[in-house]
C-alpha positions as CSV (number, residue, x, y, z in Angstrom):
1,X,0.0,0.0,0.0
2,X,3.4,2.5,0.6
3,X,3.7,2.2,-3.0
4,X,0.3,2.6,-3.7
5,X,0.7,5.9,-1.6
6,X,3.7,7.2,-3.1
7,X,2.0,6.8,-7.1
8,X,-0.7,8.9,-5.5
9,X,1.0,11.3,-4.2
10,X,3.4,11.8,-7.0
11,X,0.7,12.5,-9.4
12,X,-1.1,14.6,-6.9
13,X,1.6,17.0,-5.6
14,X,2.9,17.3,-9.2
15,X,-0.2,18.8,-10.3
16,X,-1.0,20.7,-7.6
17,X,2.3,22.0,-7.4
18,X,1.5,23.4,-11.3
19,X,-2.0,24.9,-10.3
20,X,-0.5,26.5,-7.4
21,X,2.0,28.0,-9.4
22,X,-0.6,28.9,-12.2
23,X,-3.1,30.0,-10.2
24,X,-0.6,32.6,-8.0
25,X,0.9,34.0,-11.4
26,X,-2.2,34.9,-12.6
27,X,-3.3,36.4,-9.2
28,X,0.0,38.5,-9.3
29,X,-0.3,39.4,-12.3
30,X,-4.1,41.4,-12.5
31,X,-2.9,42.4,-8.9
32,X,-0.3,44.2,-9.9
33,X,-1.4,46.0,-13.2
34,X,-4.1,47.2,-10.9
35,X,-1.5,48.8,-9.0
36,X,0.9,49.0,-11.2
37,X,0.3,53.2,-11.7
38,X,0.2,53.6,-7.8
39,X,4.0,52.6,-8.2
40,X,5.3,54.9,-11.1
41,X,3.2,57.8,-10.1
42,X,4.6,57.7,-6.6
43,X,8.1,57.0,-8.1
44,X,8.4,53.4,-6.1
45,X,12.1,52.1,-5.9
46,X,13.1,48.9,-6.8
47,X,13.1,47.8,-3.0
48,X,9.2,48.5,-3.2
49,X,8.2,46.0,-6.2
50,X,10.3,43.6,-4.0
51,X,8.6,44.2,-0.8
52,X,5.2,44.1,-3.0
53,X,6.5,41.0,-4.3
54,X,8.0,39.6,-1.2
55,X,4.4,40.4,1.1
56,X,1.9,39.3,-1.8
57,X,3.1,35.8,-2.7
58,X,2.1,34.4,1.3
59,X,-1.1,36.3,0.9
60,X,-2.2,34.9,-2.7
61,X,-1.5,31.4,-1.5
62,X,-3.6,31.3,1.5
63,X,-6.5,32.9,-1.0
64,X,-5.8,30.4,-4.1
65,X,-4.9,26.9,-2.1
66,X,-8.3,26.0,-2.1
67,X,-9.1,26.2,-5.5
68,X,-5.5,24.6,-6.5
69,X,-6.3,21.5,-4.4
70,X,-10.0,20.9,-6.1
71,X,-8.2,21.3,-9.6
72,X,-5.7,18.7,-8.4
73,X,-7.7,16.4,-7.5
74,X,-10.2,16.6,-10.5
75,X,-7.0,16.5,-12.4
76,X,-5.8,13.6,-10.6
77,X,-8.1,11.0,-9.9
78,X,-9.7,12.3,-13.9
79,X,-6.4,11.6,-15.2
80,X,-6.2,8.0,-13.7
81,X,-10.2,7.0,-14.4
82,X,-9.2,8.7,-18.2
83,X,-6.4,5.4,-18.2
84,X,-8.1,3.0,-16.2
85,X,-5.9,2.8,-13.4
86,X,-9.0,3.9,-11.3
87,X,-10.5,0.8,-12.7
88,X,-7.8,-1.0,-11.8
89,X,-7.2,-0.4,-8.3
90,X,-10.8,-1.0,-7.7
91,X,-10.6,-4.2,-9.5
92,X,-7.6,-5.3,-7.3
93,X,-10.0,-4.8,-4.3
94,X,-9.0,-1.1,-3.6
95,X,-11.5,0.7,-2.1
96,X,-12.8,4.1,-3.2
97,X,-12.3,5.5,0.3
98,X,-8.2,3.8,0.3
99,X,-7.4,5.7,-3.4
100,X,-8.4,9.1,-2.0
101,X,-7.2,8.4,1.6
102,X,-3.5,9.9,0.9
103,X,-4.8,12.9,-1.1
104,X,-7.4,13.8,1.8
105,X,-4.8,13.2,3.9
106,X,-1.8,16.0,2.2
107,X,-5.5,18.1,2.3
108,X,-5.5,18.2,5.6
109,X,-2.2,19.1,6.4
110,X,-2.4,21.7,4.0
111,X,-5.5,22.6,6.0
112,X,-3.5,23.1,9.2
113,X,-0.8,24.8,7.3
114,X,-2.8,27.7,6.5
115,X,-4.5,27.6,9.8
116,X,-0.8,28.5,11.1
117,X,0.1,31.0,8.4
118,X,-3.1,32.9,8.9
119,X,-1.7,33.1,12.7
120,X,1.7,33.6,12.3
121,X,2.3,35.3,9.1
122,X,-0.3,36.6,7.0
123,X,-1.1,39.4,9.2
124,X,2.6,40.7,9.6
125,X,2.4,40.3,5.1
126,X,-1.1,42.3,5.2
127,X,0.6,45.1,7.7
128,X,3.7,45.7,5.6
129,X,1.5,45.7,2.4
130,X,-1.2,48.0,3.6
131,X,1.5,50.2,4.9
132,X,3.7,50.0,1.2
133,X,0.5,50.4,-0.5
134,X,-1.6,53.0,1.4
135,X,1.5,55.0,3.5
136,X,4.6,54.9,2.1
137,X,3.2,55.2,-2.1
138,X,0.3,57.1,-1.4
139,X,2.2,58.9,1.4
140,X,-1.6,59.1,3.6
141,X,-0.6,60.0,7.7
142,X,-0.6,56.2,8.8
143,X,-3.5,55.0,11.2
144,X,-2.0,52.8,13.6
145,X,-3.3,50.1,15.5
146,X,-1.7,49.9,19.3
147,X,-3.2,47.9,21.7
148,X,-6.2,47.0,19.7
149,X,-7.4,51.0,19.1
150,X,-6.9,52.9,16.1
151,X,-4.1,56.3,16.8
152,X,-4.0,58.9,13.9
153,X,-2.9,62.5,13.9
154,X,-4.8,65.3,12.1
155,X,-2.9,68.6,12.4
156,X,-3.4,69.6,16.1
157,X,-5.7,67.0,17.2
158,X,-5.4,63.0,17.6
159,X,-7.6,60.7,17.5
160,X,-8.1,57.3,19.2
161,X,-11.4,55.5,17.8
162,X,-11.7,51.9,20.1
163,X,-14.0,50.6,16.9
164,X,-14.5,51.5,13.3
165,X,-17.5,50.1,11.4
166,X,-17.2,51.9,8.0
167,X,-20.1,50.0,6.4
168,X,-22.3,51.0,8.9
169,X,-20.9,54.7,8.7
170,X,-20.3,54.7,12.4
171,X,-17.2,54.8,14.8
172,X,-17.5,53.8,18.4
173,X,-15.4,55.2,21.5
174,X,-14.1,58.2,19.6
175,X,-11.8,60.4,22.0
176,X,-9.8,63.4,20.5
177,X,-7.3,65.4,22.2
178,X,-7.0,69.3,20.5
179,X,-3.3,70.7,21.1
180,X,-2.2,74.4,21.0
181,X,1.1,75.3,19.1
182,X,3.0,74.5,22.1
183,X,1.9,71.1,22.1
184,X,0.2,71.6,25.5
185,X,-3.2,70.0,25.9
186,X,-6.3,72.4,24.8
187,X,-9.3,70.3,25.0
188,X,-10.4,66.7,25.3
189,X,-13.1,65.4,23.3
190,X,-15.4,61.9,24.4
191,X,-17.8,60.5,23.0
192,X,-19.5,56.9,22.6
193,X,-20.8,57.1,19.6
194,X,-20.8,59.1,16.2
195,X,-22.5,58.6,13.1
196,X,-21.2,60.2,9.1
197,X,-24.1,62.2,7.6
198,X,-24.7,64.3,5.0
199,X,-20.7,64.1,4.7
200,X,-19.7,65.0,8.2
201,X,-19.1,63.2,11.7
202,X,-22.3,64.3,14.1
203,X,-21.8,63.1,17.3
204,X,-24.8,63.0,19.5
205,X,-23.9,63.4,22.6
206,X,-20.2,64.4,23.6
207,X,-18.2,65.5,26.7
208,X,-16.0,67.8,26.5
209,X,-13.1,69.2,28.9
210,X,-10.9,72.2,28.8
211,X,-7.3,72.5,30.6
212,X,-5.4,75.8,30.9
213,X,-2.9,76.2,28.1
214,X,0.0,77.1,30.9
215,X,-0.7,74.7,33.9
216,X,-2.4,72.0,31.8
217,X,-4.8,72.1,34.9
218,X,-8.6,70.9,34.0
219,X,-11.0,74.1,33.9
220,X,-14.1,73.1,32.5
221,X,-16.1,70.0,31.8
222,X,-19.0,70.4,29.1
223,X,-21.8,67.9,28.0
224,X,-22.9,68.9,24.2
225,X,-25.4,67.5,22.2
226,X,-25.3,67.3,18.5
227,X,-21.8,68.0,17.6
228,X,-20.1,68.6,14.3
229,X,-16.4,66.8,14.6
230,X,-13.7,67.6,12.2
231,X,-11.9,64.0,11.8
232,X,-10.2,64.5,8.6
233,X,-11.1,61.0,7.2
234,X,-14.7,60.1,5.7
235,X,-16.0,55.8,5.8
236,X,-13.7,55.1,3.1
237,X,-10.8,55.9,4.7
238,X,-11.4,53.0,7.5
239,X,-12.3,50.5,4.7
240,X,-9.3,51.1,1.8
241,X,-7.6,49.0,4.4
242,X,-10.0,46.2,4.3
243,X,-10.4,46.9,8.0
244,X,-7.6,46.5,10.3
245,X,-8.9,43.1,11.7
246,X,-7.0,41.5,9.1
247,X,-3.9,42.4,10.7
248,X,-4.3,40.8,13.7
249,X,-4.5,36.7,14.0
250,X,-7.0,34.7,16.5
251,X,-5.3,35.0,19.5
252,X,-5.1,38.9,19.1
253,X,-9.0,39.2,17.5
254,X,-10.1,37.4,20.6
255,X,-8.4,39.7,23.2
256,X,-9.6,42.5,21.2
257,X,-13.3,40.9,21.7
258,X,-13.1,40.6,25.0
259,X,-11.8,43.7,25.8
260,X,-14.7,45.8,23.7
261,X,-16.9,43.9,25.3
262,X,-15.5,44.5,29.0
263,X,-16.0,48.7,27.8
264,X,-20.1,48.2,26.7
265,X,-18.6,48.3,22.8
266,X,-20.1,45.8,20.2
267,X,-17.2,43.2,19.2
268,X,-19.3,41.8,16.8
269,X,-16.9,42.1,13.9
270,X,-14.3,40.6,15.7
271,X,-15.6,38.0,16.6
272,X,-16.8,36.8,13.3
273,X,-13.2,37.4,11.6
274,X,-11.8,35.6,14.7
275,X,-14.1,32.5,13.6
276,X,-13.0,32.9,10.4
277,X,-9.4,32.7,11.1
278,X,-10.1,28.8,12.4
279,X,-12.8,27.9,9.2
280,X,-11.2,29.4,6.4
281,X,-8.1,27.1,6.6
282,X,-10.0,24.1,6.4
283,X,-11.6,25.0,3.1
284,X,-8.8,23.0,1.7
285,X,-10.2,19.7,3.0
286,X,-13.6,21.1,2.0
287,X,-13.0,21.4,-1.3
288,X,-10.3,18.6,-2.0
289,X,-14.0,16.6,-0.7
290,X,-15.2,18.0,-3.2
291,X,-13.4,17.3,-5.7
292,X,-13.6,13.8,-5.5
293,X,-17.0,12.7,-6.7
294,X,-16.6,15.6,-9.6
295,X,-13.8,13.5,-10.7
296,X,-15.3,10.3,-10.6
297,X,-18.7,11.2,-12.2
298,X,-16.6,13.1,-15.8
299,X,-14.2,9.6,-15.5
300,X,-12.7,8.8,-19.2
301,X,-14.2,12.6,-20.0
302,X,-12.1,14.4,-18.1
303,X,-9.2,16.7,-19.0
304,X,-7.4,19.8,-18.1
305,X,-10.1,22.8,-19.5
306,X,-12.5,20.7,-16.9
307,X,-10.6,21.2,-14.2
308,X,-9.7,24.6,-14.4
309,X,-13.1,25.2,-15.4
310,X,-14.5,23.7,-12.4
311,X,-12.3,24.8,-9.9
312,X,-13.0,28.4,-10.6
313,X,-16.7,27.9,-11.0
314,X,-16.9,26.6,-7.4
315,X,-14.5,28.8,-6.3
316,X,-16.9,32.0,-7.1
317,X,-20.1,30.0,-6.1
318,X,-18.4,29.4,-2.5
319,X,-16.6,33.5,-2.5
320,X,-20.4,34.5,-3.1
321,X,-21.7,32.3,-0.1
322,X,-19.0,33.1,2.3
323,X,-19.1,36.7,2.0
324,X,-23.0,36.5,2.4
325,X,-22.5,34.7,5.3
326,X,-20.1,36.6,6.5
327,X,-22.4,39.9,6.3
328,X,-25.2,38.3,8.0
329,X,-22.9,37.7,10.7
330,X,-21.2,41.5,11.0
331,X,-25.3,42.5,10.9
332,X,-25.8,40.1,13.8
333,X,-28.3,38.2,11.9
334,X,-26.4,34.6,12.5
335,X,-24.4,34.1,15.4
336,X,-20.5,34.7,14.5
337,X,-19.6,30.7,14.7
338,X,-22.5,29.7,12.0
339,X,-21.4,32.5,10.2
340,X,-17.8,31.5,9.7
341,X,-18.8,28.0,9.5
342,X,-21.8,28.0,7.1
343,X,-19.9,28.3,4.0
344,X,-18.1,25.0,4.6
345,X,-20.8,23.2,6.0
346,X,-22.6,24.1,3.2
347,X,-20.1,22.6,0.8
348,X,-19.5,19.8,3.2
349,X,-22.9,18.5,2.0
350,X,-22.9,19.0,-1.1
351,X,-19.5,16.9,-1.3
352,X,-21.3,14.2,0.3
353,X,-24.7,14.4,-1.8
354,X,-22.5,14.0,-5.0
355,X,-20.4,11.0,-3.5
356,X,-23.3,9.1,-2.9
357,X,-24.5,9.4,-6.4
358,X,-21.1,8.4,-7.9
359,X,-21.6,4.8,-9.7
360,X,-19.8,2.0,-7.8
């Protein structure tokens, strides 16, 4: 059975190795001539294209893995039902189950490898590109993240917002300390809640202190209602970084939960991407699942064109259901597990409806 194993794998990891390759070329390549004038209009040194390069390639292989493995294995166990070596393993008493066994397996432990790059390393690659792509080329004042709040700096004032919801056109725990020239504290600025409309911030209710420019001693405290603020950013500028959650990994979503929670904020959000971060990676065994009865159904029919074809097919279809999904859990209409989960479960089924239909 070893050698049984090792003809599988061969074939498997060969191919794979191709889509993979294929699959993140392409990616690269409509990536980057989207970008491409981003670069030569903001005179980008050769360090940047390397640091583009460098940060992208983790990023598109988390995204396209999926896909690669359900091409594979369409490839795979098509190409062998094509020759009848299918056949002929099931005719030496091989079991259906025993030829995909080493193929699910290599799925899953692609499965867990993703489930440590999204933890380890694709959030340090998604910092250093947002900050190449939206700081350093654009040259915008950089919004940072320290301990799980957003800092930025607008003239004399900065700002610490605890949560951003741009979609909903609302921040949460906004706070924003005015300075004079001197750098000495003005005024502090707190509110819970502002909303953007009609193209400015309008906070509702907001509390407001004064300090002596010389002693920097507190001199008044003032509750306003219905307050114009001057932020310097509109929605879009929390969202052109595809929200900062996707900088942080599980462990640090999770301690950003709790702690928005602990203050009265909703951690929603967080707690969906934080489910994510565990679900996502296993859409590898998901779709290598898949795979197999898609395979088996097209036998002597299948070829290249088909697999491609199908891979990218169910690739949108399951992009389309994840991201609704995913939206009915940031509106809080499924709970934030079933929302990350869905998706796959989903798919999960469908794999298994299609196996039992596949002709013995």
């Amino acid at each position: 059975m070893k050698i049984l194993n090792r003809f599988l794998l061969k074939h498997f990891i060969r191919i794979l190795s191709l889509c993979v390759a294929a699959f993140i070329g392409i990616y690269l390549l409509i990536d980057f001539f989207e970008k491409v004038e981003n670069f030569i209009d903001y005179n980008a040194t050769i360090g940047d294209y390397i640091s583009y390069l460098f940060n992208s390639i983790p990023f598109i292989f988390v995204q396209i893995l999926p896909l690669a493995i359900l091409a594979a294995i369409v490839l795979t166990l098509g190409g062998l039902s094509r020759t009848n070596e299918v056949t002929a393993m099931r005719a030496c008493g091989v079991s259906l189950w025993r030829i995909v066994q080493p193929l699910m397996s290599l799925a899953l432990l692609l499965s867990f490898l993703l489930l440590l790059l999204n933890e380890f390393a694709i959030p340090w690659n998604t910092k250093q590109l947002n900050n190449l792509l939206e700081i350093k080329l654009k040259g915008k004042q950089q919004i940072q993240l320290t301990q799980n709040e957003i800092w930025y700096r607008s003239d004399n004032q900065i700002i610490n917002i605890a949560v951003a919801n741009p979609q909903q056109l609302k921040l949460q725990g906004v706070t924003i300390f005015t300075f004079n020239d001197q750098q000495k504290i003005q005024k502090r600025q707190d509110t819970t809640l502002i909303n953007f409309k009609s193209g400015v911030w309008l906070a509702e209710n907001i509390v407001e202190r004064i300090f002596d420019s010389k002693s920097g001693d507190m001199i008044a405290v003032n509750k306003l209602k219905n307050v114009v603020l001057n932020l310097d950013r509109v929605p879009e500028d929390f969202s052109s970084r595809q929200n900062l959650n996707n900088e942080l990994n599980f462990r640090q979503l999770s301690t950003m939960a709790k702690k928005l929670e602990e203050e009265g904020y909703d951690s929603t959000r967080q707690r969906v991407d934080m489910h994510n971060r565990i679900a996502v990676p296993f859409t590898c065994l998901i779709m290598g699942f898949l795979g197999i009865p898609f395979a088996l159904q097209r036998g002597r029919n299948s070829n290249i064109a088909l697999g491609i074809g199908l891979s990218l097919g169910i690739g949108v279809v399951y992009f389309i259901i994840q991201s609704l999904v995913t939206a009915f859990g940031y509106s809080n209409a499924l709970p934030p597990l079933l929302a990350a989960w869905t998706a796959n479960f989903i798919f999960f089924l469908l794999g298994i409806w299609l196996l039992l239909n596949v002709k013995e």
